[in-house]
LUMFIZA-655462 format. One record per residue (C-alpha): x negated, y negated, z negated; residue in one letter. Coordinates in steps of 0.25 Angstrom, whole numbers, padded with zeros to 4 digits, always signed. Last residue first. Layout:
<recs>
XYZa ...
</recs>
This chain:
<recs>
-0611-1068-0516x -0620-1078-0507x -0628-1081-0519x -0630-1069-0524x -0635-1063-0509x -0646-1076-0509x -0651-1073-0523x -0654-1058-0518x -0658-1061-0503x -0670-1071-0512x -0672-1060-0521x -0676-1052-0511x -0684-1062-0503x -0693-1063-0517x -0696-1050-0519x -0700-1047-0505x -0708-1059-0506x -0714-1053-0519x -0717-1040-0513x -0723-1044-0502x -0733-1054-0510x -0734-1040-0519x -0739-1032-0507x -0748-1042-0500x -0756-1044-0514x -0756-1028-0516x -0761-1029-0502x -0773-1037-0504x -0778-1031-0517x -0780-1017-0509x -0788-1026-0497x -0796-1032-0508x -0799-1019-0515x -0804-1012-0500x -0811-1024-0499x -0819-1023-0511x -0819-1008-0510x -0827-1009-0498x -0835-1019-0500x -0845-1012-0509x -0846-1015-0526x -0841-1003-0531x -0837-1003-0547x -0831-1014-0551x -0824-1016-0537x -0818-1001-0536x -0815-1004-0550x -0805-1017-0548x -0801-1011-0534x -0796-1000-0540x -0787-1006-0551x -0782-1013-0540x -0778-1002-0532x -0775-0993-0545x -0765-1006-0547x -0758-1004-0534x -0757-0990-0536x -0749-0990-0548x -0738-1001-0542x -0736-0992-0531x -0734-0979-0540x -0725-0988-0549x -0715-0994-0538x -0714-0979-0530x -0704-0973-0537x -0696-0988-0539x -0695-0990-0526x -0704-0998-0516x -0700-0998-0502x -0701-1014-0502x -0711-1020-0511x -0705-1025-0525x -0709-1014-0534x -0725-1019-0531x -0723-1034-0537x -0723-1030-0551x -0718-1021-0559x -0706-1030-0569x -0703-1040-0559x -0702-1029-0549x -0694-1020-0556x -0683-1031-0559x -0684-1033-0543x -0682-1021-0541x -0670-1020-0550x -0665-1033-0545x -0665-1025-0534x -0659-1013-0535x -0647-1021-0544x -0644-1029-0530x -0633-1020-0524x -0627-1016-0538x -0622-1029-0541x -0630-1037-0553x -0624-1037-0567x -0635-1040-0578x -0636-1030-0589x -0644-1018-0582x -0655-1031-0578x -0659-1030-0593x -0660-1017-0596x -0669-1015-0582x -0678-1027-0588x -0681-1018-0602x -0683-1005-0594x -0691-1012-0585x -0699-1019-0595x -0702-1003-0601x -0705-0997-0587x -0716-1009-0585x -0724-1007-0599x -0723-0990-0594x -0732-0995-0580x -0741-1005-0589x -0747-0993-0597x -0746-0984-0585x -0753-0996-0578x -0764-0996-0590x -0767-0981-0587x -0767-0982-0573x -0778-0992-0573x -0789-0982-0583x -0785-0971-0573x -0788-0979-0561x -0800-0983-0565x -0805-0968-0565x -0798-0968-0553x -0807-0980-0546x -0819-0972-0552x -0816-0959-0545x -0811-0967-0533x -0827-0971-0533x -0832-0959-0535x -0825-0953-0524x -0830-0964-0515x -0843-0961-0518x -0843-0946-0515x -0836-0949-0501x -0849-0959-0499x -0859-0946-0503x -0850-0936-0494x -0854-0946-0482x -0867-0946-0486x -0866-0930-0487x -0860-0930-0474x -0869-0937-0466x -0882-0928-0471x -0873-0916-0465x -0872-0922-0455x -0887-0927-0453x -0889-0912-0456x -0880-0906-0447x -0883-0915-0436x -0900-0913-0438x -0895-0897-0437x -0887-0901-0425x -0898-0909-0418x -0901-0902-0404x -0886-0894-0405x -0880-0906-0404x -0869-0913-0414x -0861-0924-0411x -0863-0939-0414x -0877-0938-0405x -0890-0935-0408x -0902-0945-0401x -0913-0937-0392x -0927-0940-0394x -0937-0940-0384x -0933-0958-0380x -0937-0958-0395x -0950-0951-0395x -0954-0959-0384x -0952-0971-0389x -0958-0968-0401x -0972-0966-0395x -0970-0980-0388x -0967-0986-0402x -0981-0979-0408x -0988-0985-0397x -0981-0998-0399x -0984-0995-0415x -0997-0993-0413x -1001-1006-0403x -0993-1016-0412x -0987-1027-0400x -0972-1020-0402x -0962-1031-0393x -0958-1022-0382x -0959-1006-0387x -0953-1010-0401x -0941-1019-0395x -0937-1008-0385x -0937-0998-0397x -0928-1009-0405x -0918-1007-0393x -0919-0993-0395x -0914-0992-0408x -0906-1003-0408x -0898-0994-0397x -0899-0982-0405x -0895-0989-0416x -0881-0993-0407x -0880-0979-0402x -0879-0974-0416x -0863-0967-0414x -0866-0964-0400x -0875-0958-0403x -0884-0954-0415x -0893-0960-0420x -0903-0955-0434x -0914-0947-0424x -0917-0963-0421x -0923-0967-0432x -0930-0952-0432x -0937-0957-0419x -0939-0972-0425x -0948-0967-0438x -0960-0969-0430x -0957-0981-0424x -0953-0988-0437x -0967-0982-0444x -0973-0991-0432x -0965-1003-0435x -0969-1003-0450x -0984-1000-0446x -0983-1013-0437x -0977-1023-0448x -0969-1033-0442x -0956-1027-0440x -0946-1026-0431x -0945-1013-0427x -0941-1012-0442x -0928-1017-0437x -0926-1002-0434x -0924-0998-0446x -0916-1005-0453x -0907-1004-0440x -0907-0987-0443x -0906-0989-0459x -0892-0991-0462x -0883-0984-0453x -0894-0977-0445x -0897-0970-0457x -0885-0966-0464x -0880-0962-0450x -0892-0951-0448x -0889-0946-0460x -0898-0948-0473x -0909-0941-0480x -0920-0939-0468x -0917-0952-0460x -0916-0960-0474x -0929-0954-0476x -0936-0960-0464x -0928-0972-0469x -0935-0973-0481x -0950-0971-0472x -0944-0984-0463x -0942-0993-0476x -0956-0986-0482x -0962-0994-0470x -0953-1007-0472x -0958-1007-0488x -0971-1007-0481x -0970-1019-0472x -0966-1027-0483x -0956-1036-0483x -0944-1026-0485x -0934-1025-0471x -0933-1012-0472x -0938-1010-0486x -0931-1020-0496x -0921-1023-0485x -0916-1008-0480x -0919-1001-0494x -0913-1011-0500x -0901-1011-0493x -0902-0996-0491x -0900-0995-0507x -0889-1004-0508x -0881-0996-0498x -0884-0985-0506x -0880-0991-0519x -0866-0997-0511x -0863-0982-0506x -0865-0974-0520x -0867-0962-0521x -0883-0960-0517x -0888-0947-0512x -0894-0952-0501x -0899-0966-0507x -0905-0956-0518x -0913-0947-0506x -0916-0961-0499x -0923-0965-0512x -0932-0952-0515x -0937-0954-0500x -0939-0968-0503x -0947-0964-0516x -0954-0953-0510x -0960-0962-0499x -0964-0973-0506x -0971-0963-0515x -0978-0958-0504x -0983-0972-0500x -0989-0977-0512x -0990-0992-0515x -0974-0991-0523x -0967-1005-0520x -0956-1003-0513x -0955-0987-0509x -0954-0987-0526x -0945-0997-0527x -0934-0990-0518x -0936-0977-0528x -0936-0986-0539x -0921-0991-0535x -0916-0976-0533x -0921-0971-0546x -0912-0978-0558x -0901-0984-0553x -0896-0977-0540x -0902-0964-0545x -0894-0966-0558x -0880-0969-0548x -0883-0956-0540x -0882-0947-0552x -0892-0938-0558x -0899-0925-0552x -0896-0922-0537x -0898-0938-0534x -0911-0936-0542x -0917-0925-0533x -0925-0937-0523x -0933-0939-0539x -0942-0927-0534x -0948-0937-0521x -0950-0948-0531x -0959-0939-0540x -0968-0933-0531x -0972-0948-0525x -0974-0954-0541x -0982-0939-0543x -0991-0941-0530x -0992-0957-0533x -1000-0952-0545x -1007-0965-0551x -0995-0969-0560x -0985-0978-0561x -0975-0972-0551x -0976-0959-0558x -0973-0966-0573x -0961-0973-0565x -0956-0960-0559x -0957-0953-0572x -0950-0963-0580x -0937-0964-0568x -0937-0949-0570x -0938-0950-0587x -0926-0962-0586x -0917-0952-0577x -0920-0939-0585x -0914-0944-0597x -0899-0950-0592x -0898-0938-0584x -0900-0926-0593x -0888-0927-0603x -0879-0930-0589x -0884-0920-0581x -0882-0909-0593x -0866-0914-0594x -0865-0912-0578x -0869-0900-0580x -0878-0889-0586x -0872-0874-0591x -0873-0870-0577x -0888-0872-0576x -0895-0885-0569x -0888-0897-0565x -0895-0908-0573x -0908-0904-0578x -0909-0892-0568x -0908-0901-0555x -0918-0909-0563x -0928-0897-0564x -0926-0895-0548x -0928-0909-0545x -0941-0911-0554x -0948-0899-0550x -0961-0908-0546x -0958-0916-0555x -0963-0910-0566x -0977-0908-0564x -0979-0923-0558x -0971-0928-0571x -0984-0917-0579x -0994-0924-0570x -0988-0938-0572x -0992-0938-0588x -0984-0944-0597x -0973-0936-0596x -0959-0943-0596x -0954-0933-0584x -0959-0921-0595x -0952-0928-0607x -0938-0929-0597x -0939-0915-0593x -0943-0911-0607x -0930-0918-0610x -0920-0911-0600x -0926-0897-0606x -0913-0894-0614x -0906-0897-0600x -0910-0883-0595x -0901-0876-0601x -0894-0870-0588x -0905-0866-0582x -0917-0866-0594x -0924-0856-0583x -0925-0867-0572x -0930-0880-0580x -0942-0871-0587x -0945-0868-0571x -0943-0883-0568x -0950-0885-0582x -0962-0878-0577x -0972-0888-0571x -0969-0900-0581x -0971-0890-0591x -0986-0888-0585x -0988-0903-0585x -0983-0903-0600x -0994-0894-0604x -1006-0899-0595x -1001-0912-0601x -1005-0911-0614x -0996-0915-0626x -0986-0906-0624x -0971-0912-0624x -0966-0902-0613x -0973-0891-0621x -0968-0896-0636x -0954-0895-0629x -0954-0882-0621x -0960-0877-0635x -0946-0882-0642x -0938-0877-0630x -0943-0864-0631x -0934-0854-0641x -0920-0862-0644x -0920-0870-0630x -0926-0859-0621x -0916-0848-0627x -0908-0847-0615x -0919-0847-0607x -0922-0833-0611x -0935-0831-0620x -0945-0827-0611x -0938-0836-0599x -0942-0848-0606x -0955-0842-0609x -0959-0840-0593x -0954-0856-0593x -0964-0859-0602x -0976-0852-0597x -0983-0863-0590x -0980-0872-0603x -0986-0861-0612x -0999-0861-0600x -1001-0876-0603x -1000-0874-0618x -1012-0863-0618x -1020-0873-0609x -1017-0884-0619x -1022-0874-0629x -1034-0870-0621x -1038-0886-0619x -1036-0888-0633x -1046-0877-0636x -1056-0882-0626x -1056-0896-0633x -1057-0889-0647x -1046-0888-0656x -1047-0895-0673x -1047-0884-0683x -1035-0879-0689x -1030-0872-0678x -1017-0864-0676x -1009-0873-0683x -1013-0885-0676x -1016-0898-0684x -1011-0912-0685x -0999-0908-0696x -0988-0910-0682x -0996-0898-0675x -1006-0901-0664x -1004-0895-0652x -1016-0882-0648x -1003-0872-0645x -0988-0878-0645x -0985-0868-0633x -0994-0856-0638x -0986-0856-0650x -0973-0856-0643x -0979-0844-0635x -0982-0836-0645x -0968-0838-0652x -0962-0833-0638x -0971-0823-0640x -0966-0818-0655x -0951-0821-0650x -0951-0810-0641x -0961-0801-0650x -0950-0803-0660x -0938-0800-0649x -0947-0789-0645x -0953-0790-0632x -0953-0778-0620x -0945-0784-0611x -0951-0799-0611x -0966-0793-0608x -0966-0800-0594x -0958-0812-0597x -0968-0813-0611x -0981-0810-0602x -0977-0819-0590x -0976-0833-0601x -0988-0829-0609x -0998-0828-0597x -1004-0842-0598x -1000-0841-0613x -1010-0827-0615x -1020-0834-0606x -1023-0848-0612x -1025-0839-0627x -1033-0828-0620x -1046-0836-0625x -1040-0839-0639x -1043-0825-0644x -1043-0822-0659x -1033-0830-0665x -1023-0836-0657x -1025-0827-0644x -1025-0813-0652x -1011-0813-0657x -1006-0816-0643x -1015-0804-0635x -1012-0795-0644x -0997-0798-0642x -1001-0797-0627x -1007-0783-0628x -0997-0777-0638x -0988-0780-0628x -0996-0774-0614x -0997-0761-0621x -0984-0755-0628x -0973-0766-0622x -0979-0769-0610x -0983-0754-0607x -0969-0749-0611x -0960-0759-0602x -0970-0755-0589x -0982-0763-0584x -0984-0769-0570x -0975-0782-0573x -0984-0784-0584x -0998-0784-0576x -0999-0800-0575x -0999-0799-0591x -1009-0789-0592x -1018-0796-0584x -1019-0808-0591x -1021-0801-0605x -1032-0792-0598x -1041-0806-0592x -1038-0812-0606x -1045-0800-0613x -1056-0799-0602x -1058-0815-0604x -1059-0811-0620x -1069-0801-0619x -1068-0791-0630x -1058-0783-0622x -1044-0777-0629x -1036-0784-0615x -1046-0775-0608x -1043-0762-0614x -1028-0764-0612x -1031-0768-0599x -1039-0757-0595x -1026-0748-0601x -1015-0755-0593x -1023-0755-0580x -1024-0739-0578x -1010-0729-0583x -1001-0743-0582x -1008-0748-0570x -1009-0735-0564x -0997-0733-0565x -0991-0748-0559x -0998-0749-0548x -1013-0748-0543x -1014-0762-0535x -1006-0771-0544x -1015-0764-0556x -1027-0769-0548x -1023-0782-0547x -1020-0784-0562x -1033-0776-0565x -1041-0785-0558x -1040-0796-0569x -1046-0783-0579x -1058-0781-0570x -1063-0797-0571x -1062-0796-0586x -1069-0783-0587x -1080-0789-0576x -1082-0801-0585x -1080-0793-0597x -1094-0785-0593x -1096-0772-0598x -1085-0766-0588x -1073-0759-0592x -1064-0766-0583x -1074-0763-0574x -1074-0748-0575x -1059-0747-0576x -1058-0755-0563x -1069-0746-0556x -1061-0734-0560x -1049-0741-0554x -1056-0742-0541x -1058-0730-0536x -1048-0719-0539x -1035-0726-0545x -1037-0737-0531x -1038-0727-0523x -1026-0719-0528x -1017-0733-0528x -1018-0735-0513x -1031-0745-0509x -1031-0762-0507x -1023-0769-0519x -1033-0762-0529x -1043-0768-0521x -1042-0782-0524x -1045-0779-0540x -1056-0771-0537x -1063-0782-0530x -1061-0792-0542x -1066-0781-0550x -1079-0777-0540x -1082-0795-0540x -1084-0791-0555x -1093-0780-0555x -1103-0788-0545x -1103-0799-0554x -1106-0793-0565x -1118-0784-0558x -1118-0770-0555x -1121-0758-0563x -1108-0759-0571x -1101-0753-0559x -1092-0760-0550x -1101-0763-0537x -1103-0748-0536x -1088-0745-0533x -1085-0756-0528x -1095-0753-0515x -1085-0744-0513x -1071-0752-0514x -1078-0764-0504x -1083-0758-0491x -1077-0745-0490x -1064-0746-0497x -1061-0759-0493x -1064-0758-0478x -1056-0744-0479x -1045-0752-0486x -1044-0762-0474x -1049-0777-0477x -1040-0788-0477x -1038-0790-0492x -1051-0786-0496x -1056-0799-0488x -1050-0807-0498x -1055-0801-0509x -1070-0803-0502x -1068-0816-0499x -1064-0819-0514x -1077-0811-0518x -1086-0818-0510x -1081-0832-0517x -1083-0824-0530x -1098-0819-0527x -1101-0835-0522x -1095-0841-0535x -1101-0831-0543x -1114-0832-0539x -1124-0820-0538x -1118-0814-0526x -1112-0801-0527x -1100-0802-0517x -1109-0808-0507x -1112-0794-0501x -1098-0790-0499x -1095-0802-0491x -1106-0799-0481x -1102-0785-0481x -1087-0789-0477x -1090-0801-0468x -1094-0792-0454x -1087-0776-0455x -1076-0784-0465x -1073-0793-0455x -1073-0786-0442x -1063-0776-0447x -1053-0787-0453x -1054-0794-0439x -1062-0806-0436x -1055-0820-0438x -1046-0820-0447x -1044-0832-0452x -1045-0825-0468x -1055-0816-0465x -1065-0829-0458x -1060-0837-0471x -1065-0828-0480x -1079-0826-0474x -1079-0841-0474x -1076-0844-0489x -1087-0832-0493x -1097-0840-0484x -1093-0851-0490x -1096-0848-0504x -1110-0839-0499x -1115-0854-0492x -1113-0862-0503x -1119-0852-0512x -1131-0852-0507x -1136-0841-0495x -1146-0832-0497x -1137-0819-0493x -1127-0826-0486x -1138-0831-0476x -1138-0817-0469x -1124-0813-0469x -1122-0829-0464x -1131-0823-0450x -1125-0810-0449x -1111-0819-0448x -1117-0829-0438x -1121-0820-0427x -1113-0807-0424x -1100-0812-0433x -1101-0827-0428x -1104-0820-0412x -1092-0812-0413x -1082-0821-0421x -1084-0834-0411x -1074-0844-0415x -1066-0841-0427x -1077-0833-0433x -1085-0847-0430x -1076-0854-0438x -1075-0844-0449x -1091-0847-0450x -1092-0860-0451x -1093-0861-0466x -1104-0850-0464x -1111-0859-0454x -1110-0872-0462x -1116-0864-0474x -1128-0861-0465x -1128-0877-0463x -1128-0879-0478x -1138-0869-0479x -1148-0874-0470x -1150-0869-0456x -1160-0858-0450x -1152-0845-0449x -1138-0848-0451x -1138-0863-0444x -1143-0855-0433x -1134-0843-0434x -1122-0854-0435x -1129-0863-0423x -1126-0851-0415x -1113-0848-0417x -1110-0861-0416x -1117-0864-0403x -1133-0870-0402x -1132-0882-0392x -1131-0892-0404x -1146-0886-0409x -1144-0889-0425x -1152-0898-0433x -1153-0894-0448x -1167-0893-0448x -1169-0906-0439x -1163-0914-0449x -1171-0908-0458x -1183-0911-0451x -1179-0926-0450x -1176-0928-0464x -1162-0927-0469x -1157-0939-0478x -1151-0938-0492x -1166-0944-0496x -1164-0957-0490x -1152-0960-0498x -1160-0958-0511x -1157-0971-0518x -1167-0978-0524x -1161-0986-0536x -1168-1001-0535x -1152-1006-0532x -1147-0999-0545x -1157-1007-0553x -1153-1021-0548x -1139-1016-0550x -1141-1014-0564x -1151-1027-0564x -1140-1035-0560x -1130-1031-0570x -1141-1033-0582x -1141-1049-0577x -1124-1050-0579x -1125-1042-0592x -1134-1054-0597x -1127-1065-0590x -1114-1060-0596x -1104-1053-0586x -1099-1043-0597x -1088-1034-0592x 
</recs>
């Protein structure tokens, strides 16, 4: 901006001109004598300030009245109906439009409460309803209407008959007006639901044959929508011998909205037609339609792919194989309709689209993508990847959103009827997470955890190999989506999305969630500015640490979560502490909780911050819902020890009011014991039952981890077979040797022992040892150390560190006993030579 002295000087005289502006504030104000026209004697009652307000009050004050008139149904229904309601029939007649709208919105709400009975009703509101029907705005004459069907529902067929069917009659000739003919077609169409079938044949189809015949296209068009109703209503004969053949003229019509109002209707009668009228009538009908949309009539165009998807299922039976591929052709046409061809024009149209046409072609797109997975099941999902994948393609890669928000929307349903081959779509998935624009991500996700299931475990065919060739790209397209939500505007998509990503432990390994999403979710509840998505994130994260399989990651993970939020510096990391742990309570077992989170906790009573000792005192009854006694008596003593300290040294006025309220709830509550009661056995069973797949999880890990100590068992066995058959061939040589020497027969045993020990090492020499059992000792010694090596690669926890130490440690103790043992031996050897 220029602040020059010149621009500076034309500034001031703006704002000198805006402050000589008059503004007309005095003129809003109501002059004495108005004032005292719109005063109201406060001793008057309601009903009487109704029919005074009625006769000599303002229109917005009559409006009042009638907007008021179910209340006062409610309240005084004689005196409103012998009074007030003779008064609104009066001012209906000159009222505005205001007034006649929720006059109709009052007499409908007064049928629907229920407040006089059916009889009383149609004897009071029925005329007044009737006589508005005709008014000269459309808006009024169509709310009027609406209470009118609705009325028609609850009325008793003599009532109908009488005071709505006859009057039809004259209503519906070419002598009255247009609007007056088509408010009878919408009526008619209600009615037909109303009388037996011999009724219905004698006085109003002859009235639906006139209309549908009538001058106007407007009433032709409205009669021919009501033919779908009326058909319902007179079954499936007179359908075929009545409906059938007023279609069939209509769908031939000049006017091109009664062509489209025919085409539609057709399509939701199928299910009433017989094999031999789709095929002879309703065919030709719909092939007419398709040739005829392209070249001659563009206006049925957004309809025909609207409907495309139900008429194909419906006339499946009937379709040639040509006739089969000839609308499946159609249909892939309609798909890439209004795109730009790779020579930079359209086939179809050579000269350049107008902005209305573009907007009908992306409509046309849009309902292609609606209709997909109706298409799919047109041609067998078997044949999706020769027949549809190509048009699945171009329609997930559309270039207008509308198109690709709409695919977001039906791949789950796409997802569904591929079963078993639905891994060729795995890439759409990935495009579709990548989109650009956060409705179609907002679209998708919202069956992301059913369509995922699909991905990776979907179908008979799809196994482990399937989750392993859709793994490694869906995990970098869902940590992209949820980074593209987090930076945008749309805190509602970033929340909806961290709640769906609680299905990841169902869908890839605990070790990817560990690396790639559990870390984001803590950072998230750190340093995200929006409440719900703090929420959903530590949710999501105490559903990863729940189905984590690893001891020392989780124990990780509650470290942090204990000193990075518990005992965090700000006061509103500590609040979302205590909101985690309301979802600890919810996902874990009692003794998860009070193991590692219960002192966390309550040291919170401590703190500085007001609010974060009140939200403390609120979550203390669930807190201590978690003990159990005897085996938690010790928390429940800490418990109440830190009660005692609240109620003594609290000086915040809320939070001791909101303390003493607590108390009292606490001392109410009744603490479960070890052993089931019948008071909590469903809580028992679920907390046990939450106990047992923790426990189940630790068992799991412990099986993994003998699974990797035998896998480096097998590589250690090999190289001790090599060195075992090394040993056999020295002791063959060394047996050679000693056979020569002359030793006395009492003492060849152990010099033979002890030539096996020089040539085994120092386990042949420990007492009790033969030589079956030297070679399985000295095996399992070496898988021991061979053990600790890769328990100690891989698992970083005391435990195997000091269950390896205490291994080492006894094979050290067991070859020093040998060598002594050894060694006094051949001392009593040497000794017994020389005394011989």
């Amino acid at each position: 901006m220029d602040f020059s002295q010149n621009n500076l000087f034309g500034y001031i005289e703006d704002l000198q001109e805006l402050t000589i502006i008059e503004r007309p504030v005095r003129r809003s104000l109501k002059t004495p004598e108005e004032i005292e026209r719109l005063t109201v004697d406060e001793e008057l009652n309601d009903i009487e300030r109704a029919v005074y307000l009625l006769s000599s009050g303002q229109d917005i004050q009559g409006t009042s009245v009638v907007a008021n008139l179910p209340v006062l149904m409610q309240q005084n229904p004689a005196e409103t109906l012998r009074r007030v309601l003779p008064k609104i029939r009066e001012v209906l007649h000159v009222a505005g439009v205001e007034m006649q709208l929720t006059a109709a919105v009052a007499f409908l709400t007064i049928l629907q409460e229920e407040s006089v009975s059916i009889h009383t009703y149609s004897h009071s509101f029925l005329h007044i309803i009737l006589q508005n029907l005709e008014h000269r705005d459309a808006g009024v004459s169509n709310a009027w209407l609406e209470t009118l069907l609705a009325v028609i529902e609850a009325l008793p067929k003599e009532t109908i008959r009488h005071e709505i069917l006859n009057p039809l009659v004259s209503k519906a000739q070419l002598s009255q007006t247009l609007q007056s003919r088509l408010v009878s077609c919408k009526i008619l169409g209600k009615l037909a639901n109303k009388f037996e079938t011999h009724i219905i044949k004698r006085e109003i189809l002859p009235l639906v044959k006139s209309l549908c015949q009538d001058v106007e296209y407007e009433v032709r068009s409205c009669m021919c929508r009501q033919l779908e109703h009326i058909a319902q209503g007179i079954g499936t004969d007179l359908t075929k011998n009545v409906v059938l053949p007023e279609l069939v003229e209509l769908a031939r019509d000049e006017g091109s909205s009664v062509r489209l109002a025919a085409f539609e209707t057709l399509v939701n009668l199928l299910e009433m037609f017989d094999a031999d009228d789709r095929s002879q009538t309703v065919l030709p009908l719909v092939k007419s339609f398709c040739e005829k949309s392209f070249k001659v009539d563009e206006s049925i165009l957004v309809s025909l792919s609207f409907h495309l998807g139900k008429l194909c299922n419906g006339l499946y039976g009937i379709f040639t194989p040509e006739q089969h591929l000839r609308f499946l052709e159609f249909y892939k046409k309609l798909c890439t309709l209004g795109l730009q061809q790779e020579n930079g024009h359209n086939d179809n149209q050579i000269q350049l689209q107008t902005l209305e046409q573009e907007k009908k072609y992306i409509s046309v797109r849009k309902n292609c993508a609606y209709n997909f997975p109706a298409m799919i099941a047109f041609v067998d999902p078997k044949n999706f990847h020769l027949e549809l994948y190509s048009t699945f393609f171009c329609l997930c890669h559309d270039p207008e959103v509308p198109v690709r928000y709409t695919m977001a929307i039906g791949l789950y349903e796409v997802a569904k009827l591929l079963d078993s081959g639905v891994y060729v779509i795995h890439k759409e998935l990935v495009t579709l997470l990548q989109d650009d624009s956060l409705e179609v991500l907002d679209a998708l996700i919202s069956h992301l955890p059913e369509i995922l299931e699909l991905m990776t475990t979907g179908g008979e065919n799809s196994g482990s190999e399937s989750k392993l060739l859709t793994v490694p790209d869906l995990i970098p397209a869902l940590t992209t989506a949820e980074q593209r939500a987090a930076t945008s505007l749309k805190w509602r998509t970033h929340e909806k999305l961290l709640q769906k990503y609680a299905c990841l432990p169902h869908i890839i390994s605990s070790d990817q969630i560990y690396y790639r999403f559990l870390h984001r979710m803590l950072t998230i509840i750190m340093t995200n500015n929006v409440l719900p998505v703090q929420k959903a994130a530590a949710r999501t994260l105490c559903v990863y640490l729940r189905y984590n399989r690893k001891q020392e990651q989780r124990h990780e993970v509650i470290q942090k979560l204990i000193e990075q939020l518990g005992q965090g510096k700000s006061y509103w990391n500590r609040l979302r502490f205590l909101d985690t742990c309301e979802f600890i309570m919810e996902l874990f077992s009692k003794s998860f909780f009070c193991k590692y989170f219960f002192l966390p906790v309550l040291e919170l009573t401590h703190d500085p911050v007001a609010n974060v000792r009140m939200k403390l005192c609120y979550l203390l009854p669930k807190v201590k819902s978690t003990l159990k006694v005897p085996t938690d008596k010790h928390l429940l003593q800490q418990l109440e020890l830190c009660i005692r300290k609240l109620l003594c040294q609290e000086k915040d006025k809320d939070v001791l009011t909101i303390v003493k309220r607590t108390v009292l709830e606490l001392d109410r509550m009744e603490i479960s014991v070890d052993a089931f009661q019948k008071r909590f056995y469903e809580n028992d069973l679920l907390d046990q039952e939450k106990e047992r797949e923790e426990q189940l999880l630790l068992e799991m890990e412990q099986l993994e981890k003998e699974k990797q100590q035998n896998e480096g068992r097998s590589i250690s066995d090999k190289i001790f077979e090599k060195k075992r058959k090394e040993g056999k061939k020295s002791k063959l040589v060394r047996s050679q040797s000693f056979s020569t020497q002359a030793l006395h027969p009492k003492y060849g045993n152990i010099d033979k022992c002890s030539n096996k020990s020089s040539a085994t090492g120092y386990t042949s020499s420990i007492p009790g040892v033969g030589k079956g059992s030297m070679l399985p000792f000295s095996d399992d010694s070496f898988r021991t150390r061979s053990t600790n090596i890769s328990g100690n690669a891989v698992f970083s926890s005391s435990t195997p560190i000091a269950t390896s130490s205490r291994n080492t440690a006894n094979s050290v103790d067991q070859k020093n006993n040998g060598t002594k043992d050894s060694h006094s031996r051949k001392m009593s050897l040497k000794n017994r030579k020389s005394n011989s």
